[in-house]
C-alpha positions in Angstrom: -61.5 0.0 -10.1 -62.9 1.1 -14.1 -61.0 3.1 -15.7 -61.2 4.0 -19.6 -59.7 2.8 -22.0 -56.4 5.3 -23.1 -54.7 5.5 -26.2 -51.8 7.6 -25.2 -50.3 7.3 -22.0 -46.5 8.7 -21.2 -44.1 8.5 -18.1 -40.4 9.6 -17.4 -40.2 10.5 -13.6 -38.0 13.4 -12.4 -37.2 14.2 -9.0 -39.1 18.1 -8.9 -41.8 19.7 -6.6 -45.2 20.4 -8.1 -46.8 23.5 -7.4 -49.7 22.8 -5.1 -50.7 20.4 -2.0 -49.6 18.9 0.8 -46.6 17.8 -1.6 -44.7 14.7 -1.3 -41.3 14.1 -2.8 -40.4 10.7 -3.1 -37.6 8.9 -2.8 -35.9 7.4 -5.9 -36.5 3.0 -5.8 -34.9 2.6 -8.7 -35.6 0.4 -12.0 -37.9 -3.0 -10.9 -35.9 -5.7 -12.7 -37.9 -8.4 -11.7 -39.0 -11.3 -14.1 -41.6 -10.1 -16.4 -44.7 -12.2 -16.9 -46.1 -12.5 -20.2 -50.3 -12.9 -19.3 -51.3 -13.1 -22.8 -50.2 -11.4 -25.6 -51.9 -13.2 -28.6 -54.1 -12.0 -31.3 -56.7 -9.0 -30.7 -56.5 -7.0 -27.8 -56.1 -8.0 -24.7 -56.9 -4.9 -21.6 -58.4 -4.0 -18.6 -56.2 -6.2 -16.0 -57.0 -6.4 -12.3 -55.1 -8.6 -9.8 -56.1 -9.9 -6.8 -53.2 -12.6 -4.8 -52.6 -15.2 -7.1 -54.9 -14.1 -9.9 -55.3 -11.7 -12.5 -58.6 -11.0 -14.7 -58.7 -8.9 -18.3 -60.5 -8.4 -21.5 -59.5 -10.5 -24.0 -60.6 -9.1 -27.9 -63.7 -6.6 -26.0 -65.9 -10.4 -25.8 -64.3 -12.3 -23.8 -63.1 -12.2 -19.7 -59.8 -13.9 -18.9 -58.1 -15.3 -16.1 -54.6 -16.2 -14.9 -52.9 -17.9 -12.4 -49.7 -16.5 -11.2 -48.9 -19.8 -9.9 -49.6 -22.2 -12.4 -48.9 -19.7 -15.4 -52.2 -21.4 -16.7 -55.3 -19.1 -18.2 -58.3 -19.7 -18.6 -61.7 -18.1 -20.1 -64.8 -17.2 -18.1 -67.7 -19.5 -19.9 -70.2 -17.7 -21.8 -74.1 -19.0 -21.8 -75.0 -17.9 -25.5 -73.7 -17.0 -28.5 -73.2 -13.4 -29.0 -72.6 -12.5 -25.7 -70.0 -9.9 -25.1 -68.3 -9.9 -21.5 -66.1 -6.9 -20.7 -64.4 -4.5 -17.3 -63.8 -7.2 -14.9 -62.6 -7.1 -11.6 -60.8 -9.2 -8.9 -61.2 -10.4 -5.4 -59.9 -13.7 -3.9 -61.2 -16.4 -6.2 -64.2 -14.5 -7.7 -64.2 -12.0 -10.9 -67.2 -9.4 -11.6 -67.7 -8.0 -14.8 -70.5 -7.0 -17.4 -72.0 -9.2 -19.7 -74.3 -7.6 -22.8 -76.7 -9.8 -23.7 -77.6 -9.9 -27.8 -80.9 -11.5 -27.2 -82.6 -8.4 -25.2 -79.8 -5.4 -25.4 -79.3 -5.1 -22.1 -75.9 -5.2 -19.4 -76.1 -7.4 -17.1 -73.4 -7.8 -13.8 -72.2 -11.3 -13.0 -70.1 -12.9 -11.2 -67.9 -16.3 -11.6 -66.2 -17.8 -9.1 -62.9 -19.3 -10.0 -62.5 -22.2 -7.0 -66.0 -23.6 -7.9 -66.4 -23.0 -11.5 -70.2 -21.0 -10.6 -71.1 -18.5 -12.9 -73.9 -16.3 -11.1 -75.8 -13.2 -12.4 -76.1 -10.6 -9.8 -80.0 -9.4 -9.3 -81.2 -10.3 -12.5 -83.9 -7.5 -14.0 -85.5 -7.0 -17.5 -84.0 -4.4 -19.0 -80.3 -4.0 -17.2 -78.0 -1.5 -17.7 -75.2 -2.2 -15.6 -71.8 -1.4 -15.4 -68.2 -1.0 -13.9 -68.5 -3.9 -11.5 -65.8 -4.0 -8.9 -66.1 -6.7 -6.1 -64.1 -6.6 -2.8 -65.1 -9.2 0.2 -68.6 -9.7 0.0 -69.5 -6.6 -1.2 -70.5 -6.2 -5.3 -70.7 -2.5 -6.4 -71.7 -1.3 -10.0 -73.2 1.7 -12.1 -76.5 1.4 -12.9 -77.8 3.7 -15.6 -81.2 2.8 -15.6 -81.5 4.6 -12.1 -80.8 8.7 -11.9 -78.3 9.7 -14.2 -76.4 6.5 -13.5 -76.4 5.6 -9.5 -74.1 3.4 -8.0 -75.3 0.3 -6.0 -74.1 -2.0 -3.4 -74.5 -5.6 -3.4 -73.9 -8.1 -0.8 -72.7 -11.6 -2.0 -72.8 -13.1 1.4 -77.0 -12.3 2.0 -78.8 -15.3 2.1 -81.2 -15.5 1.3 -80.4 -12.4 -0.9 -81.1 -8.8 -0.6 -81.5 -6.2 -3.2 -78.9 -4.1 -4.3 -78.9 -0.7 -2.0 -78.2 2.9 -4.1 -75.5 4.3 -2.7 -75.6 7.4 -4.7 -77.5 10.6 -2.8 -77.3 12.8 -5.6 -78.9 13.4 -9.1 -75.4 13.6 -10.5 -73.8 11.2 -13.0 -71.6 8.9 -11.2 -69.4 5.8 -12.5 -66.3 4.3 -12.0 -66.6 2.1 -8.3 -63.8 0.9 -6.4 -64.2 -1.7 -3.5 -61.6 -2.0 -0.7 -60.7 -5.7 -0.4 -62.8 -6.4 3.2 -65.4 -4.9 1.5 -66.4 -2.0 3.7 -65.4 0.5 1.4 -66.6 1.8 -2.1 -65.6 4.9 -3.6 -66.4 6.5 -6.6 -66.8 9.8 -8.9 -69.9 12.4 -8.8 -69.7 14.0 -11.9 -71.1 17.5 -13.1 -70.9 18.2 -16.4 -67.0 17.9 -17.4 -66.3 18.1 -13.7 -66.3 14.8 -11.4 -65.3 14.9 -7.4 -64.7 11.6 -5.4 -67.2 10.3 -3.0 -66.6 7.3 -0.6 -69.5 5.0 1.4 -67.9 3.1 4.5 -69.9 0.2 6.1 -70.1 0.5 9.7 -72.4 -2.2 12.2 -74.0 -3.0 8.6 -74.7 0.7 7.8 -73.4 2.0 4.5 -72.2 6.2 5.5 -71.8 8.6 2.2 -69.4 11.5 2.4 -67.3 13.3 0.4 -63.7 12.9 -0.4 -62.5 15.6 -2.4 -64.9 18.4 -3.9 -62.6 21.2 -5.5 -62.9 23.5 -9.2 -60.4 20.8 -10.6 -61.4 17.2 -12.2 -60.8 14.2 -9.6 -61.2 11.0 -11.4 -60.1 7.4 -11.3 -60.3 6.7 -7.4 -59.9 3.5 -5.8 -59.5 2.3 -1.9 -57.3 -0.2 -0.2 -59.7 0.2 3.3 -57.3 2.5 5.0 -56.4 5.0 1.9 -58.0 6.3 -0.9 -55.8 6.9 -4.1 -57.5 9.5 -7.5 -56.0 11.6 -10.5 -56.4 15.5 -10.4 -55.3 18.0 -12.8 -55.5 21.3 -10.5 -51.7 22.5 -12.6 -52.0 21.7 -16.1 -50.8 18.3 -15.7 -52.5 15.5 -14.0 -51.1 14.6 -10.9 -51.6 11.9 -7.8 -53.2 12.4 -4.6 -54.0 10.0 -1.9 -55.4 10.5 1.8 -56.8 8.5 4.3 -60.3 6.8 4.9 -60.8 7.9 7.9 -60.1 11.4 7.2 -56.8 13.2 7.1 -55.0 15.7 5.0 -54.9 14.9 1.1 -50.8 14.3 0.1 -50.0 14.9 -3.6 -47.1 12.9 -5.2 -44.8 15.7 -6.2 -43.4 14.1 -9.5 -42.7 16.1 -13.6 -45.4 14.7 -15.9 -49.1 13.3 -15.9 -49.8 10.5 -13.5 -53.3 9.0 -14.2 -54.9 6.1 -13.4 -53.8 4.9 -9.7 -54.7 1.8 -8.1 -54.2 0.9 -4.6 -53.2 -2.4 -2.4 -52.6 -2.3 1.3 -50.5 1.1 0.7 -48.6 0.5 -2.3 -50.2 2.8 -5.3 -49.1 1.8 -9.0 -50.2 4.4 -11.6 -48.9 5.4 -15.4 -46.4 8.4 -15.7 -45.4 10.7 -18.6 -43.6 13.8 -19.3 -47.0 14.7 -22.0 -50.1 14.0 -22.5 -48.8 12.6 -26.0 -46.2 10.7 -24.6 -45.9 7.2 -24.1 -46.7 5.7 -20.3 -44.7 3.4 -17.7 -45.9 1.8 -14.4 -44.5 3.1 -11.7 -45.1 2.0 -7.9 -45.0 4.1 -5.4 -44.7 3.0 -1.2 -46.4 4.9 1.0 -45.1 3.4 4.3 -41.1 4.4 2.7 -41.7 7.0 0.6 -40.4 5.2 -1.6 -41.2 5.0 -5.9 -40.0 2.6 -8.3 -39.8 2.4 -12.1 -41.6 -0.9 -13.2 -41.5 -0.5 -17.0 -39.0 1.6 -19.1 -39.6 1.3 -22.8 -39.7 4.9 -24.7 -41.8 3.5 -27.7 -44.1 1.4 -25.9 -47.2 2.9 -24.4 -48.0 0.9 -21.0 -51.6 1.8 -19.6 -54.4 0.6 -17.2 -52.5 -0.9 -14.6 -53.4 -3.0 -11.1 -51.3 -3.8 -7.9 -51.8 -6.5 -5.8 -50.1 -7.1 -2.3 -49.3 -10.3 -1.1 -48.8 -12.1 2.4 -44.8 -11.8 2.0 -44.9 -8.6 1.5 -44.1 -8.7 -2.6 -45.5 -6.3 -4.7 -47.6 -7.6 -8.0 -48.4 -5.3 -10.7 -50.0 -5.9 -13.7 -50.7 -3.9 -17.2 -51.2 -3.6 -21.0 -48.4 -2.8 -23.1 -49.6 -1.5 -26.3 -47.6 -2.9 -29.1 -49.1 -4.1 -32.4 -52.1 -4.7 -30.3 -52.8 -3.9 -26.5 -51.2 -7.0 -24.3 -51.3 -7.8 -20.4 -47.7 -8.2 -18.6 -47.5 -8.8 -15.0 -44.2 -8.8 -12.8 -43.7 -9.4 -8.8 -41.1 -7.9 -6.9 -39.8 -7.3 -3.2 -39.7 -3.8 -2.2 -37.3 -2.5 -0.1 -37.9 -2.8 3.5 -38.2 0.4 5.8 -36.0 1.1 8.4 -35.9 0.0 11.7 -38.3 -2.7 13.7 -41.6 -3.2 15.5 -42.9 -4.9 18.3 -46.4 -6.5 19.4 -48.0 -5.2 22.5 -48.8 -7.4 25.1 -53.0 -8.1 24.5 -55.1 -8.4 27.2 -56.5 -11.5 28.4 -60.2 -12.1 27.0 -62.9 -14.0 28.9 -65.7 -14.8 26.4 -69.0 -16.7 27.3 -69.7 -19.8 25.0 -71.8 -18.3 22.0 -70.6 -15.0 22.4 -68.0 -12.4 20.9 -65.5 -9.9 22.3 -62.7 -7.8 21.5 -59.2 -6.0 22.4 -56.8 -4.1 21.0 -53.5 -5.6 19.2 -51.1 -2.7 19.2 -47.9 -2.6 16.8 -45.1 -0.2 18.7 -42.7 1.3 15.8 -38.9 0.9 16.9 -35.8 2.7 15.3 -38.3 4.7 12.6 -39.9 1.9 11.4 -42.9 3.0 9.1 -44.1 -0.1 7.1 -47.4 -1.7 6.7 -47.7 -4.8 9.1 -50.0 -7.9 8.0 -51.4 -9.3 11.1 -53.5 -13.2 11.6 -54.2 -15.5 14.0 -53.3 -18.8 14.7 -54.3 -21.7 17.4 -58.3 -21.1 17.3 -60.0 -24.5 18.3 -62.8 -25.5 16.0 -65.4 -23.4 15.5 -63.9 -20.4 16.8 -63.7 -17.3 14.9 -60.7 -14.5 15.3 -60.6 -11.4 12.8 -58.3 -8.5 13.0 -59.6 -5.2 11.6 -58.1 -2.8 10.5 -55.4 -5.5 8.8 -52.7 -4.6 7.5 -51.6 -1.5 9.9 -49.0 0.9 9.5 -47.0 2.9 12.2 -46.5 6.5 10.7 -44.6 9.2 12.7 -42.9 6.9 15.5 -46.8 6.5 16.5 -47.9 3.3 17.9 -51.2 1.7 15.7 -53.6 -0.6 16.6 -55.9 -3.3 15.2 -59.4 -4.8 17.1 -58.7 -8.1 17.5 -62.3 -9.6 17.4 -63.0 -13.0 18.9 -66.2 -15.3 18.2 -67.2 -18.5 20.1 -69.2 -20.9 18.9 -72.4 -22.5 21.2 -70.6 -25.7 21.6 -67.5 -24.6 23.2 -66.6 -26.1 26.6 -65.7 -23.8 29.5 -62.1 -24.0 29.4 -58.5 -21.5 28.5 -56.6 -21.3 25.2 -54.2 -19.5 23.5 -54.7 -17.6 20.6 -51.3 -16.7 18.5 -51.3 -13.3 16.9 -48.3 -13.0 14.1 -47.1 -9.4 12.2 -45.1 -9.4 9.7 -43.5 -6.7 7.3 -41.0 -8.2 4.6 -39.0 -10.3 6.5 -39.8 -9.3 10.2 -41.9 -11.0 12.2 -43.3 -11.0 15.7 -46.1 -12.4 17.4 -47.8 -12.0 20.2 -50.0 -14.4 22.1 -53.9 -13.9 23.4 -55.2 -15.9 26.6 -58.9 -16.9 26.1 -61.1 -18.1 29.1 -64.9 -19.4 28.3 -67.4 -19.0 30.4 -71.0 -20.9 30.9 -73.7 -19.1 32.0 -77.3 -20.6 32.5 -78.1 -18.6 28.9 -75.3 -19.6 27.1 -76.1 -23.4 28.2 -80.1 -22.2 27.2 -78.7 -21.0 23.5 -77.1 -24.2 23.4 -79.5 -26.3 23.7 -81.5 -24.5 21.4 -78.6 -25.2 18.8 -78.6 -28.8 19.3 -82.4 -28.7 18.7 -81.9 -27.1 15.5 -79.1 -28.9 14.3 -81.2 -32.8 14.9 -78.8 -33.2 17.7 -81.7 -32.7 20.3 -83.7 -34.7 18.2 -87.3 -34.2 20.3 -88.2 -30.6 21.5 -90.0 -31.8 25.1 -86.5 -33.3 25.9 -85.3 -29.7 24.9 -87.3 -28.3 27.1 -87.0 -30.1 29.8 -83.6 -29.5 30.0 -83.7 -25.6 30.0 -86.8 -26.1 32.7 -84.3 -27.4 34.9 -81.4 -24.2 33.8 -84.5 -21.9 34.6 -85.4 -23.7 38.0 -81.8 -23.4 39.1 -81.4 -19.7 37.8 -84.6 -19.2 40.0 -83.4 -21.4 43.1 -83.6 -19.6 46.4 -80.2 -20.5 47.7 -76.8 -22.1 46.7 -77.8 -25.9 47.8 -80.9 -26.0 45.6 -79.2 -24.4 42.2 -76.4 -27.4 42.4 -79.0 -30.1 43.1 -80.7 -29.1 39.9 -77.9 -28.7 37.8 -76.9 -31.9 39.4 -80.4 -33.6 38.1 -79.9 -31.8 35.0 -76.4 -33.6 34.6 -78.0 -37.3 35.4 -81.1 -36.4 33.0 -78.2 -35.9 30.3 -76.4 -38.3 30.8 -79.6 -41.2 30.3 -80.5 -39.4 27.2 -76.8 -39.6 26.0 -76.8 -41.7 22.4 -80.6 -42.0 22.9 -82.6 -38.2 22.2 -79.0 -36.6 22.3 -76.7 -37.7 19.7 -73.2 -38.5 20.8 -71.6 -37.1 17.8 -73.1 -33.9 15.8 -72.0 -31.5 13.4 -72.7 -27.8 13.9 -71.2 -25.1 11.3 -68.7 -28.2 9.8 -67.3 -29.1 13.1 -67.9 -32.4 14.4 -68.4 -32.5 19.1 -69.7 -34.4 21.2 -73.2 -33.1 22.5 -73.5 -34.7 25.2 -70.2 -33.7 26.3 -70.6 -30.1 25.6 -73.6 -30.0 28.0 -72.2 -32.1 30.8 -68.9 -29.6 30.9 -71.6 -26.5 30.3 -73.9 -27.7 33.7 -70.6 -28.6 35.7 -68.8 -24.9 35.2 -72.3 -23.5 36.1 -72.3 -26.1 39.2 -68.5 -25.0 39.5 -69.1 -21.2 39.8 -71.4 -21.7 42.5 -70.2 -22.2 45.9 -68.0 -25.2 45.2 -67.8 -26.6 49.2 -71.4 -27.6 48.9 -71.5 -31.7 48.2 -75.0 -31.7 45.7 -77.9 -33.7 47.4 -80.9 -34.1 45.0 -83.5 -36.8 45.2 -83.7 -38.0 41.5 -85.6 -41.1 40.0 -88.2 -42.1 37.0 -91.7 -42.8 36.4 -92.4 -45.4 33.3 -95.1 -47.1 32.1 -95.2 -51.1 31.8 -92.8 -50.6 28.7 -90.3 -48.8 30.4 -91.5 -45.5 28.6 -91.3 -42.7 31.1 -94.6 -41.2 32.2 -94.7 -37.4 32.1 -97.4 -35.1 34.4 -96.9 -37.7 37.7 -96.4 -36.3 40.8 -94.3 -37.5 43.6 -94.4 -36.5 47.1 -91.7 -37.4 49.6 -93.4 -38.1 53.4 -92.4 -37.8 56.6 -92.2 -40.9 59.2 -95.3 -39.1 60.9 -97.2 -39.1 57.2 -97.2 -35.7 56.1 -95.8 -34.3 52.7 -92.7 -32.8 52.8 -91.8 -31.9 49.5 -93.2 -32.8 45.9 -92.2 -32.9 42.3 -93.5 -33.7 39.2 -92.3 -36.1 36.0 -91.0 -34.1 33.0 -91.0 -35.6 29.4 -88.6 -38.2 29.8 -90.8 -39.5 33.2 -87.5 -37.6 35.6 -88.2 -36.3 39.1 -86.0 -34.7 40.8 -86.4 -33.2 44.3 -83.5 -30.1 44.7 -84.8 -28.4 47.9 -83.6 -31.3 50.2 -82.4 -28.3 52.6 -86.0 -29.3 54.1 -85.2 -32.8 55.1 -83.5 -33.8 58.7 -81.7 -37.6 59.1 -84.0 -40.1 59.0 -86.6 -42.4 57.7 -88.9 -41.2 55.0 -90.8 -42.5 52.4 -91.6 -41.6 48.5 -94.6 -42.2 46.4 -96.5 -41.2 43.4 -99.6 -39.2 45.0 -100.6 -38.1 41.3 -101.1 -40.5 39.3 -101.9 -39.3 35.0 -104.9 -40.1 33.4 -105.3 -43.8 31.8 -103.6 -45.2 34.7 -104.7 -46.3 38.1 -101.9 -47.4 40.5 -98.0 -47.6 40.8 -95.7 -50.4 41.6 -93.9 -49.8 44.1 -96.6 -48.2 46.0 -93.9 -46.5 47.9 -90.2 -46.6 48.7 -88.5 -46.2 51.8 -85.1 -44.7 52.2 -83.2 -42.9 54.6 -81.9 -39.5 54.6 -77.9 -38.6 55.1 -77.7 -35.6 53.0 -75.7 -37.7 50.4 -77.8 -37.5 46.9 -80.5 -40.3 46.3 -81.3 -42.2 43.0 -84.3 -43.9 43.7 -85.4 -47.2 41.3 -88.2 -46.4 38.8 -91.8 -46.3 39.6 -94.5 -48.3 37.1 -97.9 -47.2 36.6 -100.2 -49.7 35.5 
């Protein structure tokens, strides 16, 4: 989230109602006493810090973007391209930092974004003249003000496009509107919608890819300063003389107003925690103060009478600590950063048994993971997912979740297979924790083949040069059609069964034995064989499969495709004929037509450019056990 730069910013809490809202009294925390981290506090100015896990990003001297890892305590400077260049209002998500960069060369703003883990330095949409500001990144999902559209729209930008797509205006009105904030998945921006003096918060939320804008708050007081975690939206309103904080849910809900003395500005928001600055006046100096929505509970981070502490973030991280960062203005403005455990809420919770999933290979689906509240309990609960096998995708959204009221919550559990998985079961482990509780939960996943997903499959392997000729492609779906199209049980299974030999001769020859699909190695071959038998499998499984398979080559052992082969009765006639696909494979499924006995097999159509076959026929008797008859060369 932007917010402006201020010069005087106060705090003292005290424990009194304000005047209007849906007020909320918190309880006292106490003093945060945790180690306090010293970011930078060199020479020039150093403001604007955001914080995001591990790492925090700020201004350093109004030229200069600046990161720092928690872990390492080692900081670093975004590179710059040019000389000149002045990079400022940086944000932070995961490994990546956004922020404006005002090019000397041309006058304009442009939006970029560097990516800590690789070192990349990328400019977002590049256009001749930019004017571009307040970036704030969360997921995928880039959003910024641009002034050279309206009276300064705001745009989204998705990261993850590729190839990319333009930025999309967010902004429905003619109204100035700044200051962005991204919820960390990425499917939430909000901002203000200013007229005149007056600004109002708005909110977009990304739903099956579509961006919806509504608004938040519209009232005769000033709402500025919002930002979103995904399930709550946080902003500053002075509607009593002094500035106050007022949060309410994403998906709609009654706005709650933090009933503390003072002006509170400047609120940022992680998975429910809000920090924001405090002071008894407007020309008082600020402190940081947290405040825990699932406990209702608020807690003093800094305490220093003659030091005025401003333009603060909050960070949330998988243990449940709370890290907050800010600038302490001393001589100059310098960034501080402290983590601390909050206190846990009462009581306990427990995962809901989740219903078993069956999923064809390729495919998605989703349930419900439901977190039960025990004893009162009323804290935010981060949920993952352990066990997937490769390839396999499991999100939980929303993530965290909090129980509120002795209400049960719940979280879609969302489950994606890739192409290449076998049918078979496994066991997906979902874990919540809050502070130090933890429960888990486990999720039974059965795959499925289908003649489609075994089609999509194949189509995979072609595209991935694991197929590496199309007409052997094809020729294997031909056969998935002809046994989707069968007219009974016995003549589906001898297909698939011919399908199973056909892949088994092309196995390290047109289909590799070892591929790679999405970074994760299998076995192709493998993969289809297990595909065709749990299609064989979910047919009726006493049938024993019959087919008549065998080749036609060429004097070089090349098989011969277009021949046709007819299978004749001891009195001569024709009893049943197929033709050679790609590869030179017959296969005759629709041996339901043949009674015990002598019978004899031939190639009755022989391809251009060749004039007779060796044998020129083969006798065999019928059992109705399956056949595999030696190869047939045309000369």
């Amino acid at each position: 989230m932007r917010k402006q730069l201020l010069v005087a910013i106060a705090s003292f809490v005290c424990w009194c109602a304000p005047v209007i809202g849906q007020q909320i009294t918190p309880l006292n925390g106490g003093q945060v006493t945790s180690l306090r981290v010293t970011i930078n506090n060199g020479p020039g100015h150093q403001t604007e810090p955001h914080v995001s896990g591990n790492l925090a990003s700020y201004t350093d001297s109004a030229t200069t973007i600046r990161y720092f890892d928690f872990l390492t305590g080692t900081d670093f400077a975004v590179p710059s391209v040019a000389p000149g260049e002045r990079d400022t209002l940086s944000d932070v998500n995961g490994s990546r930092i956004s922020f404006s960069r005002f090019l000397t060369t041309d006058f304009t703003t442009r939006i970029f974004v560097y990516d800590t883990a690789t070192s990349t330095l990328t400019e977002i949409d590049p256009q001749p003249g930019a004017a571009r500001f307040g970036a704030a990144i969360g997921g995928d999902t880039l959003a910024y003000q641009d002034l050279n559209s309206g009276n300064g729209d705001i745009f989204v930008y998705d990261l993850a496009a590729n190839p990319p797509l333009p930025p999309q205006k967010l902004s429905t009105s003619n109204n100035t509107e700044d200051s962005p904030g991204v919820a960390p998945d990425g499917n939430t921006v909000v901002w203000e919608e200013c007229v005149g003096s007056n600004c109002d918060i708005v909110k977009a939320v990304r739903a099956a890819g579509a961006w919806t804008v509504s608004t938040v708050v519209n009232s005769p007081s000033n709402e500025e300063n919002p930002d979103t975690d995904g399930t709550w939206i946080v902003y500053d309103s002075n509607r009593s003389g002094n500035s106050d904080i007022f949060f309410q849910p994403v998906a709609g809900g009654p706005e709650r107003q933090l009933a503390i003395a003072g002006e509170q500005t400047n609120p940022s928001i992680s998975q429910g925690v809000i920090v924001f600055e405090s002071r008894l006046t407007s020309a008082d100096p600020g402190d940081i103060f947290v405040y825990v929505i699932a406990t209702n509970t608020l807690y003093q981070v800094t305490s220093t009478s003659s030091i005025n502490e401003t333009l603060d973030d909050v960070s949330v991280l998988p243990n449940g600590d709370i890290r907050v960062v800010w600038s302490a203005q001393e001589s100059d403005y310098n960034v501080y950063g402290t983590t601390f455990t909050p206190a846990s809420a009462g009581g306990d919770f427990t995962l809901g048994a989740i219903a078993p999933i069956s999923i064809t290979a390729g495919a998605s689906a989703s349930t419900a993971v439901t977190v039960n509240p025990v004893s009162g309990f009323s804290a935010a609960v981060n949920l993952s997912v352990s066990g997937q096998p490769g390839g396999v995708t499991a999100s939980l959204s929303p993530n965290p979740v909090t129980p509120s009221g002795g209400n049960s919550t719940s979280s879609v559990f969302n489950v994606i297979l890739p192409s290449f998985i076998v049918p078979t079961s496994f066991a997906l482990t979902v874990t919540g924790t809050s502070g130090s509780l933890s429960h888990t939960t486990t999720a039974n996943v059965t795959v499925t083949a289908t003649p489609s997903s075994t089609s999509n499959l194949i189509g995979d392997l072609l595209n991935a040069g694991c197929i590496d000729n199309a007409g052997i492609a094809n020729a294997l779906t031909s056969k998935l059609s002809a046994a989707q199209s069968a007219a009974n049980v016995q003549t589906a299974i001898n297909t698939l069964t011919a399908l199973k030999n056909q892949i088994q001769v092309q196995a390290g020859k047109h289909i590799a034995t070892s591929c790679y699909i999405g970074g994760v190695a299998f076995n192709p071959v493998t993969a289809l064989l297990l595909d065709v038998q749990g299609l064989i499998d979910s047919l009726r499984v006493s049938l024993i499969p019959d087919p008549i398979t065998g080749y036609v080559v060429n004097s070089l052992g090349v098989g011969v495709p277009g021949a046709t082969v007819s299978i004749l009765s001891a009195a001569g006639n024709t009893v049943a004929t197929a033709t050679t696909d790609i590869t030179g494979f017959y296969f005759l499924a629709t041996t339901g037509v043949l009674t015990p006995g002598a019978y004899t097999i031939a190639v009755s159509g022989i391809p251009a450019g060749f004039a007779s076959a060796t044998p020129a026929n083969q006798a065999f008797t019928w059992q109705g056990a399956a056949i595999a008859l030696n190869n047939f060369v045309l000369n």
